[in-house]
VMD Tcl script that builds the backbone (N, CA, C; Angstrom):
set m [mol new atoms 255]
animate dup $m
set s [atomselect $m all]
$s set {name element resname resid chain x y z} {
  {N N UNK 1 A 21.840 67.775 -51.291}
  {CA C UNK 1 A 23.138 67.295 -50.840}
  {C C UNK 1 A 23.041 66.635 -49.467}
  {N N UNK 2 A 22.092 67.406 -48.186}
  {CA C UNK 2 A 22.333 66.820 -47.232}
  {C C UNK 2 A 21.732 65.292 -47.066}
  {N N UNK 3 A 20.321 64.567 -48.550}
  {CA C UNK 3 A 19.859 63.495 -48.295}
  {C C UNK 3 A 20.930 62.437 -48.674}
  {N N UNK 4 A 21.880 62.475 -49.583}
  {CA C UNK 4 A 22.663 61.648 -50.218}
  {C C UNK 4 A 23.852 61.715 -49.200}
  {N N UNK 5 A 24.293 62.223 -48.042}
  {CA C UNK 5 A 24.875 62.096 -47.189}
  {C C UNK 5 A 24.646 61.196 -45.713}
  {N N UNK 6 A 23.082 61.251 -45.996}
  {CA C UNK 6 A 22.552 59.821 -45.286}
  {C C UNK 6 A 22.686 58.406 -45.685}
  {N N UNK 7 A 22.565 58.732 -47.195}
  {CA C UNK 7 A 22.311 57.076 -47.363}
  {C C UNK 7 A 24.032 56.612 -47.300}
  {N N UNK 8 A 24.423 57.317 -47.541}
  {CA C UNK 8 A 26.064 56.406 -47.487}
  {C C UNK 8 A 26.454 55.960 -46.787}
  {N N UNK 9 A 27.147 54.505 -46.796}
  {CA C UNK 9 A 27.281 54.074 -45.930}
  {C C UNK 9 A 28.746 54.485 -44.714}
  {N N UNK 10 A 28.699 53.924 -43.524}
  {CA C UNK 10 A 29.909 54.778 -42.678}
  {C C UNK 10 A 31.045 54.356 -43.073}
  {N N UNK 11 A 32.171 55.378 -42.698}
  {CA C UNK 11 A 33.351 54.913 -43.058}
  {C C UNK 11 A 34.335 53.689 -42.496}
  {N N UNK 12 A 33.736 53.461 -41.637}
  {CA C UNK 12 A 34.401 51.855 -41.043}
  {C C UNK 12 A 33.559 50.943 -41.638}
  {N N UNK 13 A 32.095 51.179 -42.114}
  {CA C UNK 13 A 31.761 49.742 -43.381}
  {C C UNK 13 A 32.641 49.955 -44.613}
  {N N UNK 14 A 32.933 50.763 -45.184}
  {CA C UNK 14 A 33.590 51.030 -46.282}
  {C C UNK 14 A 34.865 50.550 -46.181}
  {N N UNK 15 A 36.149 50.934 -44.959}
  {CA C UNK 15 A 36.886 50.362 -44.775}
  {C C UNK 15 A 36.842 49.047 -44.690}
  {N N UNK 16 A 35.855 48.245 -44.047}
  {CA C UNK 16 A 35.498 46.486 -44.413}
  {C C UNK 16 A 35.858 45.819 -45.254}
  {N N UNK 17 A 34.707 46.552 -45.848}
  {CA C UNK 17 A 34.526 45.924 -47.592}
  {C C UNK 17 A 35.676 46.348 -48.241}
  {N N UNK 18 A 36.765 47.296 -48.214}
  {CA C UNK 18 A 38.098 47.110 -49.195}
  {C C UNK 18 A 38.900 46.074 -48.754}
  {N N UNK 19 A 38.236 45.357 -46.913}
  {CA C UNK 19 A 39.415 44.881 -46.844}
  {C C UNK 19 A 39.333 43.442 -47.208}
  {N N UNK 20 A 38.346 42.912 -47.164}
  {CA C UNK 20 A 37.515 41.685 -47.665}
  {C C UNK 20 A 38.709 41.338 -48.188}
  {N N UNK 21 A 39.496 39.916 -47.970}
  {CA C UNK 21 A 39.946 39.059 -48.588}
  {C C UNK 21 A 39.438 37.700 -48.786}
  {N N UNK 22 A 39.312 37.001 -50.422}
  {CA C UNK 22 A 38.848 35.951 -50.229}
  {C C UNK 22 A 39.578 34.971 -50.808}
  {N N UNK 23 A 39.232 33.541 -50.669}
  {CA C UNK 23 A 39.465 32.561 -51.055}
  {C C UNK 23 A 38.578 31.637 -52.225}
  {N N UNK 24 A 39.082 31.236 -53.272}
  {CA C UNK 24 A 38.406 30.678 -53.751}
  {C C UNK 24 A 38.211 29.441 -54.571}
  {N N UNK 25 A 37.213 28.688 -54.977}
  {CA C UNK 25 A 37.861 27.281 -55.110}
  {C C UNK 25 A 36.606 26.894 -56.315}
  {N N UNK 26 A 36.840 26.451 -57.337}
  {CA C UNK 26 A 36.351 26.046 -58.707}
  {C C UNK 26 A 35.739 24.547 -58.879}
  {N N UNK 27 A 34.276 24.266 -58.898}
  {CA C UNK 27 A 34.056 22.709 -58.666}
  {C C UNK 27 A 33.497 22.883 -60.121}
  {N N UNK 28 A 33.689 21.727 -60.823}
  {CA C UNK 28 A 33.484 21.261 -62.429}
  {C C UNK 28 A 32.247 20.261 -62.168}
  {N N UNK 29 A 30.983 20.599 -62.403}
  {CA C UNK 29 A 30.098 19.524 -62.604}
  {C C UNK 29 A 29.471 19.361 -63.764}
  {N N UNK 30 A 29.946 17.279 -63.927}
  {CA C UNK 30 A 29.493 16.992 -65.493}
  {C C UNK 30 A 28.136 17.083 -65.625}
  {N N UNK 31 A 27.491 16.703 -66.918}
  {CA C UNK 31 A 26.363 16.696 -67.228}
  {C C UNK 31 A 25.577 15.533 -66.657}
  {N N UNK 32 A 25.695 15.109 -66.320}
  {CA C UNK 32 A 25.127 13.953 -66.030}
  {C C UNK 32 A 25.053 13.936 -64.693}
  {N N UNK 33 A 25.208 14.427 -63.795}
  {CA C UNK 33 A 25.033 15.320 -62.287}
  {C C UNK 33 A 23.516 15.301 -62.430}
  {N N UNK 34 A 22.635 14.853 -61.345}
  {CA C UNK 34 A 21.135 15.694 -61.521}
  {C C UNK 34 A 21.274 17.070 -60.750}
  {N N UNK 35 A 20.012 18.101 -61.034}
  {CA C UNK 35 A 20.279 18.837 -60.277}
  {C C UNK 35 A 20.294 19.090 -59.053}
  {N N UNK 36 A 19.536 18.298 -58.572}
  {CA C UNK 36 A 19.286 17.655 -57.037}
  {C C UNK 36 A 20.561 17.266 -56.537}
  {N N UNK 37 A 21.725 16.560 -57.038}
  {CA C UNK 37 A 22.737 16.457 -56.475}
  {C C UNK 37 A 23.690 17.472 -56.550}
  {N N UNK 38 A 23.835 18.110 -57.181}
  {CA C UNK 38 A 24.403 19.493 -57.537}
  {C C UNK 38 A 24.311 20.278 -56.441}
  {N N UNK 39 A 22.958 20.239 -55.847}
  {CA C UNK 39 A 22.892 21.360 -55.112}
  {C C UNK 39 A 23.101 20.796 -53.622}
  {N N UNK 40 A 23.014 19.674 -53.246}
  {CA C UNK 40 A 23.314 18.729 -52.173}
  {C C UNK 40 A 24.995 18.978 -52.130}
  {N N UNK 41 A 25.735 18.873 -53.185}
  {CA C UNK 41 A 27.108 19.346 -53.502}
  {C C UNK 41 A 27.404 20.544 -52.657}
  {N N UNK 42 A 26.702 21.151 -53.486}
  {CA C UNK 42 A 26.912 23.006 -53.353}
  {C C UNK 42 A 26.623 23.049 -51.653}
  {N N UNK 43 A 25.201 22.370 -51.401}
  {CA C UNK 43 A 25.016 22.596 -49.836}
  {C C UNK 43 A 26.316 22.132 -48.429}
  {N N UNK 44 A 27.007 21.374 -48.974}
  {CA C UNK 44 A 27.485 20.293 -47.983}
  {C C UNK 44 A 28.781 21.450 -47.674}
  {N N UNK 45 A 29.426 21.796 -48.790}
  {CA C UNK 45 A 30.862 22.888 -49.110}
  {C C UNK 45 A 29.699 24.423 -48.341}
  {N N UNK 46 A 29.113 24.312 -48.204}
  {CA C UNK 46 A 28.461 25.751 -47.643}
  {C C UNK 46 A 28.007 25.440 -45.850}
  {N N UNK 47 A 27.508 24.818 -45.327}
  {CA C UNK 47 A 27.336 23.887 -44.364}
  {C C UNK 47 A 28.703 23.876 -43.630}
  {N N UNK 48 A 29.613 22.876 -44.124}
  {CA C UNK 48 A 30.444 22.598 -43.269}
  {C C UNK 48 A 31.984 23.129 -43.854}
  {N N UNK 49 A 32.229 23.824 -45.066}
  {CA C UNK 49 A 33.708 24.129 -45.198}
  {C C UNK 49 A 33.048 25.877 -44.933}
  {N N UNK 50 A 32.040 26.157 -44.649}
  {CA C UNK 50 A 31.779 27.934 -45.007}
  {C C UNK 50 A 31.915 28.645 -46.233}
  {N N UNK 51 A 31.638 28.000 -47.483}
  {CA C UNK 51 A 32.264 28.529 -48.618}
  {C C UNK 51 A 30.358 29.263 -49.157}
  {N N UNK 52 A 30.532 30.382 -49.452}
  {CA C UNK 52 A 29.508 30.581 -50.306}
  {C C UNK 52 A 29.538 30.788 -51.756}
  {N N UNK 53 A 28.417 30.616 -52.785}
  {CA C UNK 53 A 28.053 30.232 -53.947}
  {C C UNK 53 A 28.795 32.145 -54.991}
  {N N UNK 54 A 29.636 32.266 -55.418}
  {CA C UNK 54 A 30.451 33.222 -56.328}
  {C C UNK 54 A 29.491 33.415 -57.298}
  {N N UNK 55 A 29.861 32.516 -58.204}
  {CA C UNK 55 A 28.897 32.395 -59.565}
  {C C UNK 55 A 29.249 31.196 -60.079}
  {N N UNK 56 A 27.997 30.807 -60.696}
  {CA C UNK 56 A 27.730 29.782 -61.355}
  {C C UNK 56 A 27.405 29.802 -62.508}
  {N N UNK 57 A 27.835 28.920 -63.902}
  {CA C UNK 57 A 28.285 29.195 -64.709}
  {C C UNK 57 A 27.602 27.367 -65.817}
  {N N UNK 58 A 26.621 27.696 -66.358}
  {CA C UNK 58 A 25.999 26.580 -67.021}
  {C C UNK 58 A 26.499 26.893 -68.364}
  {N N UNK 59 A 27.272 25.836 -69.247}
  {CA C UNK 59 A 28.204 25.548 -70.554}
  {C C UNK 59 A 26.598 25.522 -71.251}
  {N N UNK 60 A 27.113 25.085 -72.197}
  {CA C UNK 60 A 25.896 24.497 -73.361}
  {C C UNK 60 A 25.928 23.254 -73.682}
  {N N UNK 61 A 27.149 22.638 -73.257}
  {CA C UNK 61 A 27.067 21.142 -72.803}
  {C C UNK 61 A 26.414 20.684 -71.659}
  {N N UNK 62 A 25.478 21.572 -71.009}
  {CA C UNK 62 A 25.092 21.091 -69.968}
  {C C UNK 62 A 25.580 21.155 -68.483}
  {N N UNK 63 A 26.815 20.763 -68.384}
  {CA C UNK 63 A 27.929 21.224 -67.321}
  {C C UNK 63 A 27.802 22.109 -66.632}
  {N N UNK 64 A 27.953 22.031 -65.699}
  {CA C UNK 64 A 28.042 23.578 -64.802}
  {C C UNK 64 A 29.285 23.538 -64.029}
  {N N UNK 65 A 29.697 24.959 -64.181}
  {CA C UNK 65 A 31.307 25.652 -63.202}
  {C C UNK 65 A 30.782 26.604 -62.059}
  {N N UNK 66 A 30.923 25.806 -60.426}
  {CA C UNK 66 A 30.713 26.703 -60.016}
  {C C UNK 66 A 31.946 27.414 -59.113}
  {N N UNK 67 A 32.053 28.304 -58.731}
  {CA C UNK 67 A 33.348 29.728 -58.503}
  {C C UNK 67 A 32.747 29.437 -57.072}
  {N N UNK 68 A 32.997 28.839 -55.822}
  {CA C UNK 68 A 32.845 29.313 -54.224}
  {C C UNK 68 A 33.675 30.075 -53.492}
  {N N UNK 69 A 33.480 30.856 -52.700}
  {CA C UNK 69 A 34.520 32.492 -51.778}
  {C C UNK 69 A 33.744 31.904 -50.856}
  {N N UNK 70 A 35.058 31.857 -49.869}
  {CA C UNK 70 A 34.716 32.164 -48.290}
  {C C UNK 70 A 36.719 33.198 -47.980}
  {N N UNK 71 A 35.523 33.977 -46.785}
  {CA C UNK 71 A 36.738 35.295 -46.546}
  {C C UNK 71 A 37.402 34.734 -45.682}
  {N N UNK 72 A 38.716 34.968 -45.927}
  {CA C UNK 72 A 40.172 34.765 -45.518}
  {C C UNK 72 A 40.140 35.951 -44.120}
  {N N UNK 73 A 39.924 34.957 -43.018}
  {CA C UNK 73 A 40.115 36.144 -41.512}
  {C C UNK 73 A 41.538 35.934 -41.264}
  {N N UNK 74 A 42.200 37.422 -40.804}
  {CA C UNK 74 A 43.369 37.451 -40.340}
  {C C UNK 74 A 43.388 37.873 -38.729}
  {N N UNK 75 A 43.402 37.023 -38.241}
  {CA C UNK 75 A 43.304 38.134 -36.948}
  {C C UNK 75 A 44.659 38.816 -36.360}
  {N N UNK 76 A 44.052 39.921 -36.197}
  {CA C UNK 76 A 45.546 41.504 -35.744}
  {C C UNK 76 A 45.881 40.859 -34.141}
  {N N UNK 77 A 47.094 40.764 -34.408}
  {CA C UNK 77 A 47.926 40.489 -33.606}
  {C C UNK 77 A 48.207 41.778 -32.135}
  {N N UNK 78 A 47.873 41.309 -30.611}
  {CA C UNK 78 A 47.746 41.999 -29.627}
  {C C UNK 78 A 49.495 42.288 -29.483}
  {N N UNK 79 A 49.508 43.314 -28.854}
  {CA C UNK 79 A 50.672 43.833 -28.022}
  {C C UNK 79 A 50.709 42.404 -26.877}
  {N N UNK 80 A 52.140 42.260 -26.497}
  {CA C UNK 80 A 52.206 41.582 -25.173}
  {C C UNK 80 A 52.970 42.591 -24.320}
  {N N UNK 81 A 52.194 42.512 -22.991}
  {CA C UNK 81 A 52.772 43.824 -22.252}
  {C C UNK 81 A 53.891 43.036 -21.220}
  {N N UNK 82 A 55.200 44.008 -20.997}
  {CA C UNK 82 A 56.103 43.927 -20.939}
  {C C UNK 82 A 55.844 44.392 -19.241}
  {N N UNK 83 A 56.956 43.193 -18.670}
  {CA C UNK 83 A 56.973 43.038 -17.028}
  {C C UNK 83 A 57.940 43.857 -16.973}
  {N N UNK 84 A 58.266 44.805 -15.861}
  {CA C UNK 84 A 58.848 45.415 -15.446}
  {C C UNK 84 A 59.720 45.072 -14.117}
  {N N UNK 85 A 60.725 44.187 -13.609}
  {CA C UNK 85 A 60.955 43.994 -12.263}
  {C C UNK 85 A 61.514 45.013 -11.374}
}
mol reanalyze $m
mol bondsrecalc $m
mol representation Tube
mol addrep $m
């Protein structure tokens, strides 16, 4: 009992990861795409919008669907402290 109490991870990573919100966005590539450009695609949306690769999804037509997530930051809003005259 006490080794399986190591490996777990802490409770503020755990809290993280439930809180993970993401965004996500669906690119349709035809067959006729090489794969070389595909992935020049995939690179450019990872590079400069921050989106990383979900899953990717090859038809039998050839086609590929790929699924990109990048996490939705909220940032928590500070107290403003109050003047007193």
């Amino acid at each position: 009992m006490r080794f399986l109490k190591l490996i777990e991870p802490p409770l503020r990573w755990r809290t993280m990861m439930e809180m993970a919100e993401y965004s996500y966005m669906v690119l349709y590539l035809p067959r006729d795409i090489p794969r070389d450009d595909a992935r020049r695609i995939l690179t450019d949306h990872a590079e400069y919008g921050q989106w990383e690769l979900a899953r990717m999804l090859r038809n039998a037509d050839g086609s590929r669907k790929a699924t990109l997530r990048r996490q939705i930051i909220r940032p928590a809003r500070t107290p403003v402290p109050r003047f007193r005259p």
